[in-house]
Structure formats: C-alpha cells, structure tokens
N, CA, C and O atoms as a MOPAC input file, in Angstrom:
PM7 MOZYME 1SCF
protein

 N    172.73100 1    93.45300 1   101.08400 1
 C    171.96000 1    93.97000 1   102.18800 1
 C    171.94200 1    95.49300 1   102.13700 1
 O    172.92700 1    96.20400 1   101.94000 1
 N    170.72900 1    95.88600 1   102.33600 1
 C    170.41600 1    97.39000 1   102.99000 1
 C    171.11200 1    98.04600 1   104.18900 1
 O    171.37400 1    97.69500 1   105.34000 1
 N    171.26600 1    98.92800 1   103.59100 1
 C    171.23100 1    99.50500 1   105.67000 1
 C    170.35500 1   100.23600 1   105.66600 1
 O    170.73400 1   100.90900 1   106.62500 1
 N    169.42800 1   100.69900 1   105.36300 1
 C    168.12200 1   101.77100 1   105.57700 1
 C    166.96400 1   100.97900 1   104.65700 1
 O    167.05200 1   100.82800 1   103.43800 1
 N    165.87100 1   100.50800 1   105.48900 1
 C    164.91000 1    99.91100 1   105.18600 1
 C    163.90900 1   100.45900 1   103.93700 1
 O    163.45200 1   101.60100 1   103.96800 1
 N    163.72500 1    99.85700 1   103.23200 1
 C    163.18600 1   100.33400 1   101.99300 1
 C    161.68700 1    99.68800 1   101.98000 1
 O    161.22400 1    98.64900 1   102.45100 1
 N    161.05400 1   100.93000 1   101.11800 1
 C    159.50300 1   100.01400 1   100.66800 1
 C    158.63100 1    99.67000 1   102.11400 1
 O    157.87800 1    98.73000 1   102.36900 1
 N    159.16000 1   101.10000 1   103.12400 1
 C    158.17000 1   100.71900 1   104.43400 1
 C    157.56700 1   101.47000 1   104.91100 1
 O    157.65800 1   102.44300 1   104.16300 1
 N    156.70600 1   101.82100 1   106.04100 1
 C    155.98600 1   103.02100 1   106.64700 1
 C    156.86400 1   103.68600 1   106.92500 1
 O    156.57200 1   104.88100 1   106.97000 1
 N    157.88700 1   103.43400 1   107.14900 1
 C    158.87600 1   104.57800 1   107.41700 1
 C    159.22900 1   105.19800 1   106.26700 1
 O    159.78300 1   106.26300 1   106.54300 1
 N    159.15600 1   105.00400 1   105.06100 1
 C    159.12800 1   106.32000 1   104.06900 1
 C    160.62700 1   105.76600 1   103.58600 1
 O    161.16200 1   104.74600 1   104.02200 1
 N    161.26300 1   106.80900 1   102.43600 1
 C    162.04100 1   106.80600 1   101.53600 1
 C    163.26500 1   107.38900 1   102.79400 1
 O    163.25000 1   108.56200 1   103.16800 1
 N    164.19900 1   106.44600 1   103.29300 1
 C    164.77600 1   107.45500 1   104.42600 1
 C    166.59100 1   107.48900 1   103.37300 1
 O    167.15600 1   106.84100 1   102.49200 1
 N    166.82200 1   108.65400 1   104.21300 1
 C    168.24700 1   109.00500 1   104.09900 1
 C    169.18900 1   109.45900 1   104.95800 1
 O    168.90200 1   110.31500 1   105.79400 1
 N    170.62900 1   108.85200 1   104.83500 1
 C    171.27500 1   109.17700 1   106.46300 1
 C    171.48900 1   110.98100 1   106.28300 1
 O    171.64400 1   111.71800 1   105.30900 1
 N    171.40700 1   111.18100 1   107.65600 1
 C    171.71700 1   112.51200 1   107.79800 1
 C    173.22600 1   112.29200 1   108.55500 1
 O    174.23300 1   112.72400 1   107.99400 1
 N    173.27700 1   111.91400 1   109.26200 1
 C    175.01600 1   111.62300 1   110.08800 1
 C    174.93200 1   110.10000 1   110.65800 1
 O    174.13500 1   109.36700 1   111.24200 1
 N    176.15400 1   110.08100 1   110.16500 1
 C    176.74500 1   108.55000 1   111.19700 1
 C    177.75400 1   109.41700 1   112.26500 1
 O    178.56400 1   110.31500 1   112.03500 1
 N    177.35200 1   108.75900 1   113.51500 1
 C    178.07200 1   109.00500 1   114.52300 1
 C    178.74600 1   108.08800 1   115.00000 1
 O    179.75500 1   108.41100 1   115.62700 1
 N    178.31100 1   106.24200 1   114.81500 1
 C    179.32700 1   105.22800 1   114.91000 1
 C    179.57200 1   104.08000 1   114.18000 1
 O    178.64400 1   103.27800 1   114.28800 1
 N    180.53700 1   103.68400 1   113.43100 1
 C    181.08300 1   102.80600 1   112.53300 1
 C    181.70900 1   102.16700 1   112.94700 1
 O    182.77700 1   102.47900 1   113.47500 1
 N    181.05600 1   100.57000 1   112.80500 1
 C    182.06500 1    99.22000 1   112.70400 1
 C    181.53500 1    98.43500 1   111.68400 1
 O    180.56900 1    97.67500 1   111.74800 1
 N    182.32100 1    98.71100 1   110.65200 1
 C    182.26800 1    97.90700 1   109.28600 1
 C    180.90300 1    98.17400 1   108.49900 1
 O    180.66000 1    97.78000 1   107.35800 1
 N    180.10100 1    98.88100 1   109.28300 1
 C    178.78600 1    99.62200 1   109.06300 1
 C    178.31500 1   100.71900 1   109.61300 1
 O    178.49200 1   100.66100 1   110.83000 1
 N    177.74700 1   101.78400 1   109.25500 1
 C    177.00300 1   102.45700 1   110.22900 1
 C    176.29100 1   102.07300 1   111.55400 1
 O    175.18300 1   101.55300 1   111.41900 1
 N    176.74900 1   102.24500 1   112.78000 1
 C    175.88000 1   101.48100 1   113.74200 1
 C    175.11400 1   102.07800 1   114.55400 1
 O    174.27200 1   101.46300 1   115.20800 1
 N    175.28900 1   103.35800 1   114.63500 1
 C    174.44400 1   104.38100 1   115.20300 1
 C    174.36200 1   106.12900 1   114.42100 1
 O    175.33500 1   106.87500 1   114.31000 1
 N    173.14200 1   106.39900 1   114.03300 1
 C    173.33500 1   107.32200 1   112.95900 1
 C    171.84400 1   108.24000 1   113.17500 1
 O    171.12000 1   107.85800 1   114.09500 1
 N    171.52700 1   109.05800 1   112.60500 1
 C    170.69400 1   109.67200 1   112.33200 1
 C    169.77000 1   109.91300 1   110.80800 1
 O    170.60100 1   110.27800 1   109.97700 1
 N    168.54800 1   109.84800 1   110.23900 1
 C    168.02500 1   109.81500 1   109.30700 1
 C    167.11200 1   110.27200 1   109.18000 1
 O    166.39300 1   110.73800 1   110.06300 1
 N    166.90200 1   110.24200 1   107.87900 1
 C    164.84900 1   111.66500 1   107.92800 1
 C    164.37900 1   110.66800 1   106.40000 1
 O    165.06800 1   110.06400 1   105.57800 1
 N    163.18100 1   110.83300 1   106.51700 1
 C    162.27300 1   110.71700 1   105.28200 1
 C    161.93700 1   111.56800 1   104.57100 1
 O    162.10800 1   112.74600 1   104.88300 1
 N    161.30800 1   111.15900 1   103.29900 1
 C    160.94300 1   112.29200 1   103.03400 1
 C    159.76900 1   113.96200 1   103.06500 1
 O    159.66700 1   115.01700 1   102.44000 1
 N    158.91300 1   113.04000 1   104.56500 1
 C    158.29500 1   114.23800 1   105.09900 1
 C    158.85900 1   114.90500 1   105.83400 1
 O    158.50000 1   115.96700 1   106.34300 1
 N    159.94600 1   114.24300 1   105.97000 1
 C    161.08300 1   115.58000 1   107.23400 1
 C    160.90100 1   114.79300 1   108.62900 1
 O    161.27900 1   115.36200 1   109.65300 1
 N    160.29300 1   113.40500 1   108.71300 1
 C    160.57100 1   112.71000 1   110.17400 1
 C    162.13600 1   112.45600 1   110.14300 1
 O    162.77700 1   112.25700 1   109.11100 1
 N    162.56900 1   112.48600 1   111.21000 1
 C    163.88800 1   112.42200 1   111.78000 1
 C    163.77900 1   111.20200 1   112.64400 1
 O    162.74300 1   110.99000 1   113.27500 1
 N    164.95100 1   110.27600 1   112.70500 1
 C    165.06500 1   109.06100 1   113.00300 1
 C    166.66700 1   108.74100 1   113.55300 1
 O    167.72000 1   108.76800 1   112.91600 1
 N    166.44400 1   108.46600 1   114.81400 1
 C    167.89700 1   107.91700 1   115.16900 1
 C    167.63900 1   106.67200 1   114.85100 1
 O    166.53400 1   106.13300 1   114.78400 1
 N    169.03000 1   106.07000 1   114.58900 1
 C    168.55000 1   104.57500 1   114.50400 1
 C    170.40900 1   103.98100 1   115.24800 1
 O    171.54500 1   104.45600 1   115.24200 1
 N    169.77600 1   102.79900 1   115.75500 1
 C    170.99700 1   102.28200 1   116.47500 1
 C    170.98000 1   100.28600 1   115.87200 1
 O    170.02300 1    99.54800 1   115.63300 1
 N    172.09500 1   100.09600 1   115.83300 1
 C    172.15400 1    98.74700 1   114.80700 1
 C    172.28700 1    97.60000 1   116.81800 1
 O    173.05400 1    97.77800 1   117.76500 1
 N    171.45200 1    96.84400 1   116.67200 1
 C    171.17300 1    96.13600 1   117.83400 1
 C    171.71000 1    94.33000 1   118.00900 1
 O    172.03600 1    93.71500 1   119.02500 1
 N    171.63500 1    93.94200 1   116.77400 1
 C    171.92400 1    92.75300 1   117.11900 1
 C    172.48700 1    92.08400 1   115.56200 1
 O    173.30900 1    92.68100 1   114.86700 1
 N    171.83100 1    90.64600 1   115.15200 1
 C    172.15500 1    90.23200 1   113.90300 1
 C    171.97700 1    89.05600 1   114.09500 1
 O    172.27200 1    88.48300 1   115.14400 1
 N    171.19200 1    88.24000 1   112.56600 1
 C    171.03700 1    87.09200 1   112.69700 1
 C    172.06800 1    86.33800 1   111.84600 1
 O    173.06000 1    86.98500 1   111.50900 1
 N    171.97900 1    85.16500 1   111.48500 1
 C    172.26500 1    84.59900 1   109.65600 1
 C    171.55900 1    84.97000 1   108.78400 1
 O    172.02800 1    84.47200 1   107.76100 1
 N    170.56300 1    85.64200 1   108.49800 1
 C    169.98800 1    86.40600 1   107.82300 1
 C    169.59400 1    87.89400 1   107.72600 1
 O    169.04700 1    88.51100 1   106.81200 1
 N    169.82800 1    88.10400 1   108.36800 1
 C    169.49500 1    89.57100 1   108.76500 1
 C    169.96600 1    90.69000 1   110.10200 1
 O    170.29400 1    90.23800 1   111.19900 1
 N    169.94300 1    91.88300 1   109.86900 1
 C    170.48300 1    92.75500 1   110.66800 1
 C    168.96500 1    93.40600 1   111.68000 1
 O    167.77400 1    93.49700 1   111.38300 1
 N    169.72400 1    93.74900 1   112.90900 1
 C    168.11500 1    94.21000 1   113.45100 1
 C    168.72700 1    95.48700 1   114.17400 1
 O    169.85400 1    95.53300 1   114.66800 1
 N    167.84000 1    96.46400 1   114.15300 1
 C    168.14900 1    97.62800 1   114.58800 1
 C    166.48600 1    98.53600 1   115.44900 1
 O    165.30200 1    98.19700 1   115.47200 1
 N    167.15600 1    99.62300 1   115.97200 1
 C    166.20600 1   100.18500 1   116.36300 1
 C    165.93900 1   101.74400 1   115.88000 1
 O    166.86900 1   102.45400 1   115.49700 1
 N    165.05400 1   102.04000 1   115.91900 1
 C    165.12500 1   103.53900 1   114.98200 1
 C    163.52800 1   104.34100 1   115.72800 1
 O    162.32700 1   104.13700 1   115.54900 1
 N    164.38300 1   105.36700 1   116.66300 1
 C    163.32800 1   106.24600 1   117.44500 1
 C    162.80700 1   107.55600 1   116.15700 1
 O    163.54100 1   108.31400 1   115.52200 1
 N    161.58100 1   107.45100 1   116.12400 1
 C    161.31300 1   108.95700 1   115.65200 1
 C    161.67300 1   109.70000 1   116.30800 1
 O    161.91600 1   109.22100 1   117.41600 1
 N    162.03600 1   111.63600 1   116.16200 1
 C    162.00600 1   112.10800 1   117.22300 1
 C    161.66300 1   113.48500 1   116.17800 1
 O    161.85600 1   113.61100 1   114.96900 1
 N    161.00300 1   114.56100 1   117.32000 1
 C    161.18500 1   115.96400 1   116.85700 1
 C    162.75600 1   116.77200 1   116.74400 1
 O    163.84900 1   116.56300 1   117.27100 1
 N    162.18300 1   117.88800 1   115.67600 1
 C    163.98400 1   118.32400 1   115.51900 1
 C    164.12300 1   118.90600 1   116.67400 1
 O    165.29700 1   118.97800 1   117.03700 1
 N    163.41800 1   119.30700 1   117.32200 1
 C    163.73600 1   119.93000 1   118.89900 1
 C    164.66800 1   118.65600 1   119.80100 1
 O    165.83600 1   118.69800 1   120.18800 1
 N    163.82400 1   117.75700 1   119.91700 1
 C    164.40700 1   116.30600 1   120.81100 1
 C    165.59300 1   115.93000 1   119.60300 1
 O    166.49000 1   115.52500 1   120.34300 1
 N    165.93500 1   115.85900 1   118.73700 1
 C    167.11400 1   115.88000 1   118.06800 1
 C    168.12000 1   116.43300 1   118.26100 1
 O    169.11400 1   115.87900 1   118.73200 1
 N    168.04300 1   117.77800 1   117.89200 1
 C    169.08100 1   118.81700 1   118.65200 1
 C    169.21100 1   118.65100 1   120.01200 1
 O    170.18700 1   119.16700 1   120.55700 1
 N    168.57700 1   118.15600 1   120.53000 1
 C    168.92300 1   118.07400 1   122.14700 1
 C    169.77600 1   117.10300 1   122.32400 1
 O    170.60900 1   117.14700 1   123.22900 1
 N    169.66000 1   115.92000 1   121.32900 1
 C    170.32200 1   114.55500 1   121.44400 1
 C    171.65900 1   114.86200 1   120.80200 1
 O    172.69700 1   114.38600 1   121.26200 1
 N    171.64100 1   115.66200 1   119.73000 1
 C    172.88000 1   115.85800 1   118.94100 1
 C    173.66500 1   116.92200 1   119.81200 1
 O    174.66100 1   117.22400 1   119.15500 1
 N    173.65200 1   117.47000 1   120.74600 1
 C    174.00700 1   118.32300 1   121.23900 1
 C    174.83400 1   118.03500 1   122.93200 1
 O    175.59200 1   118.70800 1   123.63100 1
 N    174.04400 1   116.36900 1   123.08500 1
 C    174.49200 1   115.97100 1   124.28400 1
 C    173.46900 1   116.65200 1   125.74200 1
 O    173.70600 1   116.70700 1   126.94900 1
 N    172.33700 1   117.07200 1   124.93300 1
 C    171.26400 1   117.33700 1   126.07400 1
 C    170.49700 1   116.18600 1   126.75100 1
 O    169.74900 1   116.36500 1   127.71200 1
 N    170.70800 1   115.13800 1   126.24800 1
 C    169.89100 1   113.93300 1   126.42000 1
 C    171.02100 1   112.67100 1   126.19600 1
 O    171.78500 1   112.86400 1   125.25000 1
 N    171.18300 1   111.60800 1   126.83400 1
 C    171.76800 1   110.36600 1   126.48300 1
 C    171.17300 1   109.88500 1   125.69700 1
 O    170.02800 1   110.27500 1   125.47200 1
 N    171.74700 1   108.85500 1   124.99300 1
 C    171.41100 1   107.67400 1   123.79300 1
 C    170.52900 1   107.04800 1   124.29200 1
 O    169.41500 1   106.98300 1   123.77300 1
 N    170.91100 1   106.31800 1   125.66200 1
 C    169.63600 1   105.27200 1   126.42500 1
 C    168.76300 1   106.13100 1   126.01400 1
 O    168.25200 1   105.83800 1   124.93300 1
 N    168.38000 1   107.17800 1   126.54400 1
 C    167.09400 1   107.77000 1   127.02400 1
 C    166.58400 1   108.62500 1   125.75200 1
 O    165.45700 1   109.10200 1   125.61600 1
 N    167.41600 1   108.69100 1   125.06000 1
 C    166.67200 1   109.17200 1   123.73000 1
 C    165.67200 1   107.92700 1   123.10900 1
 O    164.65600 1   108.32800 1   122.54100 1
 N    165.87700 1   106.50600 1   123.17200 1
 C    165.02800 1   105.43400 1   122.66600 1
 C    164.06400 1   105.35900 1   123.92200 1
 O    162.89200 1   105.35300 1   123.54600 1
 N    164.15600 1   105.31900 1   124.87500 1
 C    163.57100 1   105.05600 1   126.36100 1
 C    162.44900 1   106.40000 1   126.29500 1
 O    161.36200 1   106.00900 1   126.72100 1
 N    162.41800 1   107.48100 1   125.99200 1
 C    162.05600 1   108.28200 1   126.26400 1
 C    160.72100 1   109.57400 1   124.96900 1
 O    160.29400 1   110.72800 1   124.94000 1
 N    160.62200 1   108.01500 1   124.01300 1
 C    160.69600 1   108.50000 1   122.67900 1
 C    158.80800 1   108.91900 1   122.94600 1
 O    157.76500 1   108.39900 1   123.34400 1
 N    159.53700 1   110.66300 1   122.20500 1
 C    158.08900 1   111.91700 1   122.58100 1
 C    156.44200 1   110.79700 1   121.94700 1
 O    155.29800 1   111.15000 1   122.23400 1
 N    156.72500 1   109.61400 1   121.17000 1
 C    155.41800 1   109.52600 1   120.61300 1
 C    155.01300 1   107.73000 1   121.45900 1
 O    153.86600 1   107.31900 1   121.28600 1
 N    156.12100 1   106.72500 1   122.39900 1
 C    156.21700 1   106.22400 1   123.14900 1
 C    156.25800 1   104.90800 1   122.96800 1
 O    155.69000 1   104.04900 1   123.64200 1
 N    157.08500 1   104.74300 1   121.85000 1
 C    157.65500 1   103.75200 1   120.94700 1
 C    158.61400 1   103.88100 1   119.67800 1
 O    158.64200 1   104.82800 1   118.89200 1
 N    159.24400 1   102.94700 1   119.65500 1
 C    160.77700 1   102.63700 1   118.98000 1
 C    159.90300 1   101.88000 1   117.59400 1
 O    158.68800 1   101.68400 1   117.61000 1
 N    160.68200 1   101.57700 1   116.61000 1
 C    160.60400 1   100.88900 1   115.76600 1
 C    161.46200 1    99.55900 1   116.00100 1
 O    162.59400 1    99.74100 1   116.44800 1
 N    161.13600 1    98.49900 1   115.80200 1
 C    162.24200 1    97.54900 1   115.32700 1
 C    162.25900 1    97.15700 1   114.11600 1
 O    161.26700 1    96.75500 1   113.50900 1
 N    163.47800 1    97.25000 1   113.63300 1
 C    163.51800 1    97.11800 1   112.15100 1
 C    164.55800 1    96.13000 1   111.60500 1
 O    165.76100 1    96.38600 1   111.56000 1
 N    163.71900 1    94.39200 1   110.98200 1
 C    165.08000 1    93.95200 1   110.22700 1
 C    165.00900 1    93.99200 1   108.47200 1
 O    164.16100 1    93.81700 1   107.59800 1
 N    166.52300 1    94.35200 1   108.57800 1
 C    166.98400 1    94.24100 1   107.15500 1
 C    167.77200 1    92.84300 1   106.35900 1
 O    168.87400 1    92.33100 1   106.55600 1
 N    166.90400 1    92.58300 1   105.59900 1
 C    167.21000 1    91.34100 1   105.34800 1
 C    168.98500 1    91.19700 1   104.69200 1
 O    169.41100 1    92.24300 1   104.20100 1
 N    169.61800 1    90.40400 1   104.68700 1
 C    170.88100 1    89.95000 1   103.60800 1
 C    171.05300 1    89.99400 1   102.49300 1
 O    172.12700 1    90.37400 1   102.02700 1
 N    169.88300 1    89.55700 1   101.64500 1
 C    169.18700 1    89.82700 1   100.14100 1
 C    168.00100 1    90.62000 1   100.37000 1
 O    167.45900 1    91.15100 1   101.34000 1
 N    167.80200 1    90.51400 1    99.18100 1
 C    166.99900 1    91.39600 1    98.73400 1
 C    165.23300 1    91.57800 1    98.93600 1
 O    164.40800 1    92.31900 1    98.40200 1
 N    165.14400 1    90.46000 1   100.02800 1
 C    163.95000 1    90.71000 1   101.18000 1
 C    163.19300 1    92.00400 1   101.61200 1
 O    163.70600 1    92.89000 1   102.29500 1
 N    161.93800 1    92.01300 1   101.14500 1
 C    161.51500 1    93.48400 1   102.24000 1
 C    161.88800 1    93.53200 1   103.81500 1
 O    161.72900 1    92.58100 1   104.58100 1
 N    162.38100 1    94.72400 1   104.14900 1
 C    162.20600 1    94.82500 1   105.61300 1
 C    161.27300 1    94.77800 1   106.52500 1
 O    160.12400 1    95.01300 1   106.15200 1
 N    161.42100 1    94.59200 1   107.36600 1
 C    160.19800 1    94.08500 1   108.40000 1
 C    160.56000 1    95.16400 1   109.40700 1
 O    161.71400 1    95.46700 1   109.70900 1
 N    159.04700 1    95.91600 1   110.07500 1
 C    158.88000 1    96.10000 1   111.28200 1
 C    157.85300 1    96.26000 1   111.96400 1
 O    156.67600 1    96.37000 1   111.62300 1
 N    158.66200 1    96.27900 1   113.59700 1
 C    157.38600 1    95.98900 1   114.46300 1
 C    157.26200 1    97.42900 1   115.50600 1
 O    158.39900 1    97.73000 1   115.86900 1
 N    156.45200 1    98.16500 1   115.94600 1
 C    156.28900 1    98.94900 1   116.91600 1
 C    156.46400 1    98.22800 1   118.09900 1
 O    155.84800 1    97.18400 1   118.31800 1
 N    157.53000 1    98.88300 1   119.13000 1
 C    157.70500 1    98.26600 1   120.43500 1
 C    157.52500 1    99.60700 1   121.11200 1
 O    158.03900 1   100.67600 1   120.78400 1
 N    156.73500 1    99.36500 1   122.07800 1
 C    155.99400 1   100.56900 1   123.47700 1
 C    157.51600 1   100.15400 1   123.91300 1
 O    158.11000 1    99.08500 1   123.76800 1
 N    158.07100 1   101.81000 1   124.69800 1
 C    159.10600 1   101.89200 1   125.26600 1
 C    159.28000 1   101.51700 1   126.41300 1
 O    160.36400 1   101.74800 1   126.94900 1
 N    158.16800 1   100.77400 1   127.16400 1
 C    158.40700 1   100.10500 1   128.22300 1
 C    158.91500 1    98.81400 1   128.08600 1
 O    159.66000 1    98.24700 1   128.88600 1
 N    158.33100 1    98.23000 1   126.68200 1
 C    158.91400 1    97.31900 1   126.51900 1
 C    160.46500 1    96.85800 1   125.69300 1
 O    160.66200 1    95.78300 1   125.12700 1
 N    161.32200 1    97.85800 1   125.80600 1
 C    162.55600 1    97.67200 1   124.60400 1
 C    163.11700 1    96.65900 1   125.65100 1
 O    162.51100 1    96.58800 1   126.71900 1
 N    164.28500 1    95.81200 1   125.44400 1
 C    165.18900 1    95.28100 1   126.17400 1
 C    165.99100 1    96.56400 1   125.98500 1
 O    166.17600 1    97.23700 1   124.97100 1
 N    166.52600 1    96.75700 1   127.56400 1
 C    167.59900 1    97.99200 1   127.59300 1
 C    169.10800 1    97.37200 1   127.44800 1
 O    170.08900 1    98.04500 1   127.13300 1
 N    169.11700 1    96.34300 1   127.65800 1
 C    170.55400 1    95.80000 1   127.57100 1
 C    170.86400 1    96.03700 1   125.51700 1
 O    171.85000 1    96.65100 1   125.10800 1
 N    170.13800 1    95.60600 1   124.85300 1
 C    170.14700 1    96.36200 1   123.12500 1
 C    170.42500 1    97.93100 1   123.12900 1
 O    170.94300 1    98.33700 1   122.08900 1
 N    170.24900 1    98.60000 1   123.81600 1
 C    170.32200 1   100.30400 1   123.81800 1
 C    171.69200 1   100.67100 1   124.22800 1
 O    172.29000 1   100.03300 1   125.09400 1
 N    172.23700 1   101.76800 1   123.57300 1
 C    173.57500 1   102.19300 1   124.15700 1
 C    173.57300 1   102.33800 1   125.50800 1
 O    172.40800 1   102.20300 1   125.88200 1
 N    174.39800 1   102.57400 1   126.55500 1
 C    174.81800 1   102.65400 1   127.69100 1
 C    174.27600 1   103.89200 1   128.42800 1
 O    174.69300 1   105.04900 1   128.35900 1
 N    173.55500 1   103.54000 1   128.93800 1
 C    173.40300 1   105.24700 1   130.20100 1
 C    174.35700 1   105.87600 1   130.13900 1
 O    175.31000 1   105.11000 1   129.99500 1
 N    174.74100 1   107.14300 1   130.17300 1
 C    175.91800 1   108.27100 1   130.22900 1
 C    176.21800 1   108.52900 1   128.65200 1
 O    176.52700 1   109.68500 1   128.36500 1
 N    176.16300 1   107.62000 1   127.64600 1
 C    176.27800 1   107.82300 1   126.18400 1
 C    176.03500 1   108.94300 1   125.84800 1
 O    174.83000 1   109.05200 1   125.62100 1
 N    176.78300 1   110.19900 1   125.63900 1
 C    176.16900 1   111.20300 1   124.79700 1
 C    176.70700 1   111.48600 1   123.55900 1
 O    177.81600 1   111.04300 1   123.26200 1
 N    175.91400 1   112.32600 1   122.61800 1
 C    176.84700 1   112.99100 1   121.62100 1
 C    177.18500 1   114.21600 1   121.96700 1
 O    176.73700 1   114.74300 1   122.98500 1
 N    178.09800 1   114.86100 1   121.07400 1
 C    178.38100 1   116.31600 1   121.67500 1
 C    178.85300 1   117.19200 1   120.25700 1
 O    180.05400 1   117.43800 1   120.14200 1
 N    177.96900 1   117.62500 1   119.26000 1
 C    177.71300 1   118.03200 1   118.30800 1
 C    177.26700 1   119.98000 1   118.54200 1
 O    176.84300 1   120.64300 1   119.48900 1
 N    177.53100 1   120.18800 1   117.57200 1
 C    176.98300 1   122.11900 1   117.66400 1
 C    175.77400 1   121.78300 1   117.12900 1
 O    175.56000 1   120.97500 1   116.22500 1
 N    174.81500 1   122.60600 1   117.88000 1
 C    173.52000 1   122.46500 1   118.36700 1
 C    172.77800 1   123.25100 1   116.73500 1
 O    171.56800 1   123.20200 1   116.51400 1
 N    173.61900 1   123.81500 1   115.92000 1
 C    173.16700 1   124.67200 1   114.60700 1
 C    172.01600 1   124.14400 1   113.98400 1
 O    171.83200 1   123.59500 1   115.07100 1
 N    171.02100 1   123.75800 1   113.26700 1
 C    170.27100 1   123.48900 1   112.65800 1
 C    171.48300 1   122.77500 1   111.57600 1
 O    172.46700 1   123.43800 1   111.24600 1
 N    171.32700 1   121.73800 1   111.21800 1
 C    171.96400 1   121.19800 1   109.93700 1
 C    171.54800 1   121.16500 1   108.59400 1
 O    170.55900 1   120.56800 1   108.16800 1
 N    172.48300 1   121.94500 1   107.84100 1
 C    172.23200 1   122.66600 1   106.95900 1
 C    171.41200 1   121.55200 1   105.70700 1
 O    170.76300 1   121.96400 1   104.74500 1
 N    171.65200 1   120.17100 1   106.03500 1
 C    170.73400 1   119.43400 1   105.58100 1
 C    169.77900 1   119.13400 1   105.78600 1
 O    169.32300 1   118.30800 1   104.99600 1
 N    168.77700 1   119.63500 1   107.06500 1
 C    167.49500 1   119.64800 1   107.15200 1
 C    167.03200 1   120.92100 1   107.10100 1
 O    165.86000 1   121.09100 1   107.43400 1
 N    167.72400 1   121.92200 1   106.73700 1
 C    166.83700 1   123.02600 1   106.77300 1
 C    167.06300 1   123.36300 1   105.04100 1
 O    166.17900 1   124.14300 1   104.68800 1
 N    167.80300 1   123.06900 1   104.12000 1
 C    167.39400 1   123.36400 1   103.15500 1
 C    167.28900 1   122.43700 1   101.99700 1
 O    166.61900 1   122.74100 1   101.01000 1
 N    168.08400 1   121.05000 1   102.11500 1
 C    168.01000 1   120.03800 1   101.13300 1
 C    167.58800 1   118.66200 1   100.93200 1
 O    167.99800 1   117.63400 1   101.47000 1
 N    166.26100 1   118.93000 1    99.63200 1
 C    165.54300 1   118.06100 1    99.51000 1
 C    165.96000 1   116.38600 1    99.67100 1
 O    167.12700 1   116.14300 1    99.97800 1
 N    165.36300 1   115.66900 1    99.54200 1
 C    165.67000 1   114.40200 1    99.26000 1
 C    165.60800 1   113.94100 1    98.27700 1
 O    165.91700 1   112.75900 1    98.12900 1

C-alpha cells in the first residue's frame, strides 16, 4: 500500500511534514509538483483500503494552520476553494480513487476535533521555498 496517492489529479505529491503517527502517517502535510499544498488527514479504513482526506490550501492558509492560527476541524471545513478531496488508497497495487466532497458536506465526526491546533514557527519552510521535487 501507498500512503500518497499516485497516478491522480492531484499530481506527483510529496510529504512535506508529518505531524501525527500511528503506525502510519495520519495527519501530515504535502505539495505537488506545481507547488499545491495539501493537508491530508487519514479518516477511516476498509479490508481493502485506507481513506483519507486531503484539503488544498494556499501557503498563506497553511502557515496559518501550521502556526496554530486556525484549527484542524476548520482548516478541512473551511477549505479557501470549498471542498476536500476524498481519497482511497488501495492495499495493492490499485489506482487510487477520488471524489470531490463540497465542505458542507464532509461528515465532521471523520475530522480532527474542534480546538486541534498545531503550533509550529510560522518561517516559510525551507522546503517550499527552495526544493524541487
């Protein structure tokens, strides 16, 4: 299994930070290779597959999130273009699948907890401002 969806509209992605680990990355940050930036949060799981959610966001609304200007809920709830991705990754070697979900419609009980923040230095990371993918 994958943990970053391959061969999709979302582009060639790569983690930029994991912020939470259980036995996987479960909530992390990622960019493609046009420079979209992507939180992504690991949501559920089948017998076949892993399902997650993954907000685009601007590096402005990033830094705000990495910085603890914004909660986790409301960084997916609140997403600047007004939809989440859902994304599953198969077990083998399956393409990934996803679907656009309007942020009215996410189940919020899947989203981290209201009050969730990170609390990171707000710096530009030195991996999006100078190194390629």
């Amino acid at each position: 299994m994958s943990l970053l969806p391959k061969s999709t509209s979302l582009g060639n992605l790569e983690i930029i930070e994991v912020y939470e680990y259980y036995d996987k990355p479960c909530l992390f940050s990622c960019r493609n290779e046009a420079g979209e930036i992507f939180l992504g949060v690991w949501v559920d799981e089948t017998p076949n597959s892993d399902i997650w959610f993954y907000v685009p966001m601007s590096l402005r609304k990033f830094q705000s999130v990495r910085s603890g200007g914004i909660d986790l809920k409301d960084a997916f709830l609140t997403a600047e273009d007004g939809f989440v991705f859902k994304v599953l990754t198969s077990n083998d070697d399956s393409p990934s699948k996803i679907v656009s979900i309007s942020c009215e419609m996410l189940n919020e009980d899947l989203l981290p907890m209201a009050g969730e923040f990170l609390n990171y230095n707000t710096e530009i990371l030195d991996i999006l401002d100078t190194q390629p993918l």
